[in-house]
DSSP file (Angstrom, degrees, kcal/mol; ACC not computed):
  #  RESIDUE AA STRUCTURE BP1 BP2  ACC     N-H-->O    O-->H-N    N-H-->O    O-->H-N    TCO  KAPPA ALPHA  PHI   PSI    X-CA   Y-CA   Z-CA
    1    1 A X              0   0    0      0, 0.0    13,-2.6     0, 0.0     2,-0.4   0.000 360.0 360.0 360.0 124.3  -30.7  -13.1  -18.5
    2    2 A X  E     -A   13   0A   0     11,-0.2     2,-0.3     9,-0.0    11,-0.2  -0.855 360.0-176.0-151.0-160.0  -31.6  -12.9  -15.2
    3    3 A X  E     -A   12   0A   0      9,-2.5     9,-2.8    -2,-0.4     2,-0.2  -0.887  10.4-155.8 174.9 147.9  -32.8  -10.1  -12.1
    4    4 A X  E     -A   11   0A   0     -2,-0.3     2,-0.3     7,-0.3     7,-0.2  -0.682  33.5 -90.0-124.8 178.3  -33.5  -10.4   -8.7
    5    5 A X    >   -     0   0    0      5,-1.1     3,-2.3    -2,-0.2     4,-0.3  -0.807  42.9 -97.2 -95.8 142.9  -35.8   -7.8   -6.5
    6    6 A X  T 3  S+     0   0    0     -2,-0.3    -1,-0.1     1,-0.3    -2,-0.0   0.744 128.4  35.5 -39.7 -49.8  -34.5   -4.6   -4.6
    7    7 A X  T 3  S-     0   0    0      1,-0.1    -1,-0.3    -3,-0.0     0, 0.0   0.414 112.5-119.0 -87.0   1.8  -34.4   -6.8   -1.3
    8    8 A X  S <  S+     0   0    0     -3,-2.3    -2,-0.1     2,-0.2     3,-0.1   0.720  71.1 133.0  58.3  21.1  -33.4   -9.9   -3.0
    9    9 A X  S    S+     0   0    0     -4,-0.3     2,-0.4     1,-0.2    -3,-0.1   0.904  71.2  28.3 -62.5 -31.8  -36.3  -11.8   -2.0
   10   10 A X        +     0   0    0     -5,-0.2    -5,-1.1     2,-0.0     2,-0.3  -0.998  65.3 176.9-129.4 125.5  -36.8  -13.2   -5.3
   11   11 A X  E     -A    4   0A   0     -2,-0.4     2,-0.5    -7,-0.2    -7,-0.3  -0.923   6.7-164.7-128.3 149.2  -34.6  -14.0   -8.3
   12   12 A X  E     -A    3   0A   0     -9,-2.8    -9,-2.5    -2,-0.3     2,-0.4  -0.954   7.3-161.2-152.1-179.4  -34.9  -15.3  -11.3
   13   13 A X  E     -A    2   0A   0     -2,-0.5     2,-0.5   -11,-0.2   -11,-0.2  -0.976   6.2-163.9-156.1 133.2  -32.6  -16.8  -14.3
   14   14 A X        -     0   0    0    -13,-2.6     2,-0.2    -2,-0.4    -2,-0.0  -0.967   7.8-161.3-124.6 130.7  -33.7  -17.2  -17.7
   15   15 A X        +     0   0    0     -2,-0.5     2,-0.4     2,-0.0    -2,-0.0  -0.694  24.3 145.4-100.6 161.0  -31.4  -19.7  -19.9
   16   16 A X        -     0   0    0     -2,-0.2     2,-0.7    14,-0.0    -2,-0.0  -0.957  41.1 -99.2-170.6 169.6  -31.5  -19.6  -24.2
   17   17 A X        -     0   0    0     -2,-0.4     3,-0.2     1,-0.1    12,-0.1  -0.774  18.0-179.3-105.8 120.3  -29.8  -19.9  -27.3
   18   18 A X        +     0   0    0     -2,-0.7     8,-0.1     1,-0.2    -1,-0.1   0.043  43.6 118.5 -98.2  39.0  -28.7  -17.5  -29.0
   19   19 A X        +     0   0    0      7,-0.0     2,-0.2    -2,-0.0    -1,-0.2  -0.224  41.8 141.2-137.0  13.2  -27.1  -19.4  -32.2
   20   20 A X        -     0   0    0     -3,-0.2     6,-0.0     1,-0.2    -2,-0.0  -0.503  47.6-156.8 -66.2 147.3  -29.4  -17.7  -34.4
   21   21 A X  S    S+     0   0    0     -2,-0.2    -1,-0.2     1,-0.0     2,-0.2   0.960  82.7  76.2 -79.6 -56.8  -28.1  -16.4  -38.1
   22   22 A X     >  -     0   0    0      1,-0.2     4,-1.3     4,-0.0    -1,-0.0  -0.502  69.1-161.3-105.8 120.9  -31.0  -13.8  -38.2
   23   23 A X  H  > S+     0   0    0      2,-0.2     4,-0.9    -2,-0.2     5,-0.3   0.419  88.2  58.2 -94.9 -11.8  -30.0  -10.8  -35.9
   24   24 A X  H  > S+     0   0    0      2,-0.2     4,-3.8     3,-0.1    -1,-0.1   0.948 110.8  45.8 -72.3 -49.5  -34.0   -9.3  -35.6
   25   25 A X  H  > S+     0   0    0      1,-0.2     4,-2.6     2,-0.2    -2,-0.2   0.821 112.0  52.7 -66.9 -27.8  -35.1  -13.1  -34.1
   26   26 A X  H  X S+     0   0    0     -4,-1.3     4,-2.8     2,-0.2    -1,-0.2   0.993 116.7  38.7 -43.0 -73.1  -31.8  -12.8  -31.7
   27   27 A X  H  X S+     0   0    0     -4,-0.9     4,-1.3     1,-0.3    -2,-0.2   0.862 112.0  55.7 -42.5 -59.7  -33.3   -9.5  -30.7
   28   28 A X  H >< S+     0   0    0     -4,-3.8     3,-1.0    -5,-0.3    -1,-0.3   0.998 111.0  47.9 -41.9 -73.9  -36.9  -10.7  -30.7
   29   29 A X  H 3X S+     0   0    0     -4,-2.6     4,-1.5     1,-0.2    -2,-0.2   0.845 108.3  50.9 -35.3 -55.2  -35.8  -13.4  -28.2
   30   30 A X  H 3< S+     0   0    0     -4,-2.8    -1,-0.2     1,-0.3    -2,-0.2   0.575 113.4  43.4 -75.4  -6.8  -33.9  -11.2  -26.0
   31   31 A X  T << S+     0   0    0     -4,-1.3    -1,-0.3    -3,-1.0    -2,-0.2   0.117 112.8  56.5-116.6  15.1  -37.0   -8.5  -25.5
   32   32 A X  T  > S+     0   0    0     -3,-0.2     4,-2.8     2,-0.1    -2,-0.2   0.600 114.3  40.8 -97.7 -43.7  -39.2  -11.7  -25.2
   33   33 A X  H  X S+     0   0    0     -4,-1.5     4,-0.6     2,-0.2     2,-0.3   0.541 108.7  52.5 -35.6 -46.0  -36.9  -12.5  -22.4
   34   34 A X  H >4 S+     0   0    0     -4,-0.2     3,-1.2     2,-0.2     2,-0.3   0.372 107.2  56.1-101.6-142.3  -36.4   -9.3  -20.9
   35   35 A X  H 3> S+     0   0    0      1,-0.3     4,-3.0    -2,-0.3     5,-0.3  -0.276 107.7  52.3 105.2 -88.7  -40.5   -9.1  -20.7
   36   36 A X  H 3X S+     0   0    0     -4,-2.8     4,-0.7    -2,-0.3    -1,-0.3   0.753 106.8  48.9 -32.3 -40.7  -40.6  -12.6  -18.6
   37   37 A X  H XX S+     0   0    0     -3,-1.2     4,-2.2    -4,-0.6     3,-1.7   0.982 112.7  49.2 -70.9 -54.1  -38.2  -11.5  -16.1
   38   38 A X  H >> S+     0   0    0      1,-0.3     4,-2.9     2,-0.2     3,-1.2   0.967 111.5  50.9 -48.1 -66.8  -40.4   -8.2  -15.6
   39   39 A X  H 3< S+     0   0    0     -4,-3.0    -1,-0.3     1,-0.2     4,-0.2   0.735 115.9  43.0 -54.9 -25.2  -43.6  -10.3  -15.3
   40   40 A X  H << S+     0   0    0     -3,-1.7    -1,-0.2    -4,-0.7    -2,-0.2   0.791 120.0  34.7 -86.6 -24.5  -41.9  -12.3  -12.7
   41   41 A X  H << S+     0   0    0     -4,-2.2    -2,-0.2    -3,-1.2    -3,-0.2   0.808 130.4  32.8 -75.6 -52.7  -40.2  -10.0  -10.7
   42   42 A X  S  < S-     0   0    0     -4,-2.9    -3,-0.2    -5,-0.5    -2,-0.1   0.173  95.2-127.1-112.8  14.3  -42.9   -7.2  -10.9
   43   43 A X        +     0   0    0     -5,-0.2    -4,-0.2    -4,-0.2    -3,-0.1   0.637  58.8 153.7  44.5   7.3  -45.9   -9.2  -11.2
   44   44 A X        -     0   0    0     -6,-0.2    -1,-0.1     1,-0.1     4,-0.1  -0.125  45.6-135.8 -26.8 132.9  -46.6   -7.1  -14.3
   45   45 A X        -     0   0    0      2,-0.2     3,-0.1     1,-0.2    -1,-0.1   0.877  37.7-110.8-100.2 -14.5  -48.7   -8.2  -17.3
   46   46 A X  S    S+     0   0    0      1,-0.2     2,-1.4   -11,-0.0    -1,-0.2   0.108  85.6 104.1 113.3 -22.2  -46.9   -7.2  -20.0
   47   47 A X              0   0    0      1,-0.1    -2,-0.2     0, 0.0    -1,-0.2  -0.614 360.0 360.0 -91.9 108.6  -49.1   -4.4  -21.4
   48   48 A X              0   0    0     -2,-1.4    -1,-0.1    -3,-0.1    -4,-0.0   0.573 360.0 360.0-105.8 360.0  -47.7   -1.3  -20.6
């Protein structure tokens, strides 16, 4: 996963494993994921 900022000032790149059998914790992972990049990019705190 990764995302940069409109201007590219900032980027960032998020590695994991996705080798799970159980398709919720995949899922889990990837919106845990998705969440970090927003908080890093957007300064954001994660309650929205």
């Amino acid at each position: 996963m990764n995302g940069a900022t409109g201007d590219g000032s900032r980027t960032i790149t998020v590695s994991m494993t996705t080798s799970f059998n159980d398709f919720g914790k995949t899922l889990r992972q990837h919106k845990a994921a998705g969440e970090l990049v927003d908080r890093a990019l957007c300064g954001t705190s994660g309650n929205r």
